[in-house]
N, C-alpha and C positions, 0 to 999 in steps of 0.2 A: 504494500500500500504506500505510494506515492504520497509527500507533504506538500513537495515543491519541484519544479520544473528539473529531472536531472540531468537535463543535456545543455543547462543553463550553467555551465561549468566556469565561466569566464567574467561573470555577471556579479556584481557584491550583496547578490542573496545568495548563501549556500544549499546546495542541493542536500534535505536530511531525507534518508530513503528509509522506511521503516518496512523492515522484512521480517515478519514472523514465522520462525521457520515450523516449529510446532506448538503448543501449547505451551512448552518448558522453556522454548527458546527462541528469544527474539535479536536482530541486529540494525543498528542504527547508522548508517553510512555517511559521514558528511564531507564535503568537497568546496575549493573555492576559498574566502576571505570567507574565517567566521569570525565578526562584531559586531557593535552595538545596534549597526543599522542592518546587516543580513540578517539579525536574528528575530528581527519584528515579525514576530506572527509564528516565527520557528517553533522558537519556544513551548510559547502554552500549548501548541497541536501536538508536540512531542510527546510532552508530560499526560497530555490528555489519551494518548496511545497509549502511553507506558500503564496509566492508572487503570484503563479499560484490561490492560493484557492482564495485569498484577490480579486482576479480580475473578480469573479463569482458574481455574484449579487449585490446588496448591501454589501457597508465595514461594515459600519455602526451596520450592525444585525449580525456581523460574531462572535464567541465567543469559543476563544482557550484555552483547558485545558493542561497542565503538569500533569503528572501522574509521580510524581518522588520516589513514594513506595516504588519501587525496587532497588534506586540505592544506592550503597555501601559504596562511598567517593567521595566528589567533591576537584576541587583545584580551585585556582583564574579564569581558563580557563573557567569551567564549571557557573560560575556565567557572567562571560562576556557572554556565548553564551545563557543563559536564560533572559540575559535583554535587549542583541540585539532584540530577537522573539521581547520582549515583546514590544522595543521601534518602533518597525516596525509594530506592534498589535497597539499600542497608536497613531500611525501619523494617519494611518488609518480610526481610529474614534471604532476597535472593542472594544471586552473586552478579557482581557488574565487574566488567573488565575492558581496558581501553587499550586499542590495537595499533600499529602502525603510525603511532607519532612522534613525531621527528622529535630528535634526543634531545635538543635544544631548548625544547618543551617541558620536558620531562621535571629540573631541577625546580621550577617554579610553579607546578601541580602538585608537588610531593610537600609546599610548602603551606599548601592549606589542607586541613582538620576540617572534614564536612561534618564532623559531629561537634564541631564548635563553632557552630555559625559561621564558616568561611575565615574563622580569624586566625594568624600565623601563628603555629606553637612554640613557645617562646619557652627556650632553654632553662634550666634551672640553675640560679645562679650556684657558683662554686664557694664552697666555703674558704675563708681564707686564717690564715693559718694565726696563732696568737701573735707571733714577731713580725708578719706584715700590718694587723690590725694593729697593732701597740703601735707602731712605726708610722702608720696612717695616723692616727688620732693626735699622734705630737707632731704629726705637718699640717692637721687642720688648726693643731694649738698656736702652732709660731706664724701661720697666716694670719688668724682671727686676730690675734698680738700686732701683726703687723697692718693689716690694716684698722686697727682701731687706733695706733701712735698714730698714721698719718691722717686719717680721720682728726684724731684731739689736734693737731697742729692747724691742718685747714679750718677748724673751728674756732680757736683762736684767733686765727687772723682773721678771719672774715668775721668775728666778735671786737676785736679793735678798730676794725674797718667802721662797724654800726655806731660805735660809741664817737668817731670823731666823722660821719655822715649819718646823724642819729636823723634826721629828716627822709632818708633812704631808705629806713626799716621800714617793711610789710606792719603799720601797727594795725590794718585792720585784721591781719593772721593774730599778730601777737593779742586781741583781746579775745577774738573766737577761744584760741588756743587758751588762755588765762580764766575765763567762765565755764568753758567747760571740766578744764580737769582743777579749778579752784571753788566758784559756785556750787557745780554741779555734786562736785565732792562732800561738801558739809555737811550732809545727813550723813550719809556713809561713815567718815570721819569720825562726828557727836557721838554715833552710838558706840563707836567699839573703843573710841576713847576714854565714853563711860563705863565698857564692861569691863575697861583694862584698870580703871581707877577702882571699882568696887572691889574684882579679883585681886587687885596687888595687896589692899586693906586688907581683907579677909587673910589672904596666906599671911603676911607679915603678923595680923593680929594674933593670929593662930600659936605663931615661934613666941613672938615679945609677951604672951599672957604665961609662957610659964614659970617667965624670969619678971613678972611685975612692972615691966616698959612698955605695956600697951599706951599709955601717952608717948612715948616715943615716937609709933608707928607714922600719925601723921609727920611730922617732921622727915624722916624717911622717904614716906609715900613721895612727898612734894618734891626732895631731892632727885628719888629716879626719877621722874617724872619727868622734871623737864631739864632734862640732862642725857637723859637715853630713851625710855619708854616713849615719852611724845616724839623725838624729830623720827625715830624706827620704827615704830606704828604709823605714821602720818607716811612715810617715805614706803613701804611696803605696801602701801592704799593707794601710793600716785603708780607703784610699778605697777600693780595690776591694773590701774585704770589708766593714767596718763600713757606710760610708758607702750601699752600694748595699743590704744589707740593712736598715735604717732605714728607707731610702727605698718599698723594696717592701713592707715592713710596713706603715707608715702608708700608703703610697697602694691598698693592698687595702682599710685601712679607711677608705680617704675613698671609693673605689666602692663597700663596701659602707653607705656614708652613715650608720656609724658615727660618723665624727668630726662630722658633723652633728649625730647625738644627744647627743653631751656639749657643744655647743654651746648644743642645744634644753634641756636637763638644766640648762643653769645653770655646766657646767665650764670652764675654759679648757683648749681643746687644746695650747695648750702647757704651762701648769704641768702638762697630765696626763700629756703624751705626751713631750713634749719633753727635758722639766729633766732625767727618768732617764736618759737616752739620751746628753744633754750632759755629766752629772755623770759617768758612764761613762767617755764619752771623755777627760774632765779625769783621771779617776785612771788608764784602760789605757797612755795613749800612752806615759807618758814612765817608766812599768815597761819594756814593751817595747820602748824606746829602749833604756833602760839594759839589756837584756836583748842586745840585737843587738850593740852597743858591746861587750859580755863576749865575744859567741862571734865579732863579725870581728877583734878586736885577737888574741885565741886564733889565728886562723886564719891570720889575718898574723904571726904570731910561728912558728908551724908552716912558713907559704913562706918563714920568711928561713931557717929549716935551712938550705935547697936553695943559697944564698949564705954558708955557713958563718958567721954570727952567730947565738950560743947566746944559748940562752933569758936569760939573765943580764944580756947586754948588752943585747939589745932592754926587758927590761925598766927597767935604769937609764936607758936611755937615754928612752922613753917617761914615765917619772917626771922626767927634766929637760925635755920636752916640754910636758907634757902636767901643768895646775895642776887645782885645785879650778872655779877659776870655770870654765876650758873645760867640762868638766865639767855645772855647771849651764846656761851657754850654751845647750847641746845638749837640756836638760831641760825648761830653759822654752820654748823654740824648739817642743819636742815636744810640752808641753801646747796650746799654740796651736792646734799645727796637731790636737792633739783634739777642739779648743772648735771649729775649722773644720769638720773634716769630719763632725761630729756634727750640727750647724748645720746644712749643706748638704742632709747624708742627709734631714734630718728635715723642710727647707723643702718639699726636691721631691717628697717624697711628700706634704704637704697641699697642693700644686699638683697634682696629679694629675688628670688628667680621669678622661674613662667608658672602660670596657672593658678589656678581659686586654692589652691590645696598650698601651694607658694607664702601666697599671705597669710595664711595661720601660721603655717610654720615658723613667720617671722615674726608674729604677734605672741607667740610664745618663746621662742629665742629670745625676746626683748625683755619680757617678764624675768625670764630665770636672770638673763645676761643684769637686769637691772639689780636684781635682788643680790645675787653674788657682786655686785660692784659696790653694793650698800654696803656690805658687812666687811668689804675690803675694807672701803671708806672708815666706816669707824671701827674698824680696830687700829687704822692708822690715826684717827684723831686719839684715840684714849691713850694710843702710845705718847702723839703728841702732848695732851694734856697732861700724861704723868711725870713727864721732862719737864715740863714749862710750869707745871701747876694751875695753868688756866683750865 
């Protein structure tokens, strides 16, 4: 039974000749250029043969040849419609086999899986061995090192640059960027400031009541507080929030190869993107320090009620604690760790590779990368502090 003309040998419809030899066994002849446009109409009468034959006796014992001898050039079209038969041949339960196709064919038929939708079966990777992976990870270390130095240096300059061209800075970035991760922040902030101020009281009240310094406790409280607890609480709240938004910001515009264009344009992506974002961070953090320091020492002053120390005492007592420079301590501590996690956010998103899955990836690089740069940070202040005495 005849699909298409096959004396029509020279023509860019292929001639598919469908020969059923007996019930068990059928053959499919094709000849000519088979692609995208000989195959209009090929196709579905093929399948609709094949489907009519498959439904004759047993599937099981049914046994389809290609006879591809004759044909001249295939393209992508022509291998989709040989492994269609064939995957509709395999559900079945027959057997399909392809004849007389030039060998040059062969290596890029072999390369599609018809029981995986047409898609290329892809290798499994090799494991590799502990002294190459060990060796890998400290060449990602000393890159990630390296460009984060030249990162901080181009950021600096283009930060001296803002302060003596301060009429040049993006400030409508730098107030977006400023209410959101400052504003936007304060409830967030309030509360765990206050669950940090109630918890510090409670544990401390717990040790100092069985040595009879439970009035001590405030004094204490107010000490950590705004010395370590508040700017490391408040900076831990900007990495998961400022620092990962930054980070997804700019790394959307680095897939959409935006920051490419102000590169192309003549701009520097940092003075454009950067400085606002930095300058941000320099003025939210050590607000919201000083914001969080208000409502835990509040909160710890509310848990020592529950230990009968009135408001009066915990407060003299916290004023003989608790000076001016602690105070700033905790402030400059908190600018840092702005200029840190602003930094971070903003590095890992111009690192960003391709794709939707890219930007998370970077929005959590920024997060960890922030939070390990915070506790860099202050361990090197409290070293410095223990030198200096400030």
């Amino acid at each position: 039974m005849s699909i298409s003309d096959p004396n029509s040998l020279n023509s860019l419809t292929p001639v598919a000749v469908w020969s059923q030899v007996d019930v068990a066994h059928a053959e499919v002849r094709l000849s000519g250029a088979v692609n995208v446009y000989s195959l209009a109409g090929v196709w579905s009468d093929v399948r609709k043969k094949q489907n009519q034959w498959l439904d004759q006796g047993s599937a099981k014992a049914h046994s389809l040849i290609f006879d591809a001898s004759k044909v001249s050039s295939l393209d992508g079209s022509a291998f989709a419609f040989l492994i269609d038969v064939q995957e509709a041949q395999n559900k079945a339960g027959g057997q399909f086999d392809i004849q007389g196709l030039d060998p040059k064919y062969q290596p890029l038929l072999r390369e599609f899986d018809p029981i995986n939708n047409l898609f290329p079966v892809t290798d499994t990777k090799q494991k590799r061995s502990f002294v190459i992976s060990t060796g890998m990870a400290a060449q990602n270390l000393i890159d990630d090192a390296r460009s984060l130095i030249t990162f901080t240096g181009h950021l600096s300059a283009d930060l001296v640059w803002s302060i003596r061209n301060i009429r040049q800075v993006r400030w409508g970035d730098f107030v977006n960027a400023a209410v959101e991760a400052g504003i936007s922040a304060l409830p967030i902030v309030g509360l765990v400031a206050f669950l940090i101020g109630v918890i510090l009281s409670f544990q401390a009240a717990i040790g100092m009541q069985q040595f009879g310094a439970v009035s001590f406790v405030g004094p204490l409280a107010a000490l950590g507080i705004v010395r370590e607890m508040g700017p490391l609480i408040t900076a831990i709240l900007l990495a998961g929030r400022s620092s990962a938004a930054f980070a997804a910001e700019i790394g959307t515009m680095t897939v959409n190869s935006e920051v490419d264009a102000l590169v192309t344009g003549g701009l520097s992506p940092i003075r454009f993107l950067v400085v606002p974002r930095v300058l941000a961070g320099i003025l939210v953090a050590p607000i919201l320090t000083l914001f969080a320091d208000i409502v835990s020492i509040f909160s710890s002053m509310l848990t020592m009620q529950i230990y009968g120390i009135p408001f009066i005492n915990f407060y003299n007592g916290m004023l003989a604690a608790v000076d001016v420079e602690d105070v700033l301590s905790g402030l400059v501590k908190a600018t840092l760790f702005g200029v840190v996690i602003s930094a971070m956010g903003c590095l890992r998103g111009m690192q960003t590779g391709t794709g939707a899955a890219a930007v998370g990836i970077s929005a959590t690089r920024a997060v960890v990368s922030s939070i390990v740069m915070i506790v860099l940070v202050d361990g090197i202040f409290a070293y410095i502090s223990y030198r200096t005495g400030f």
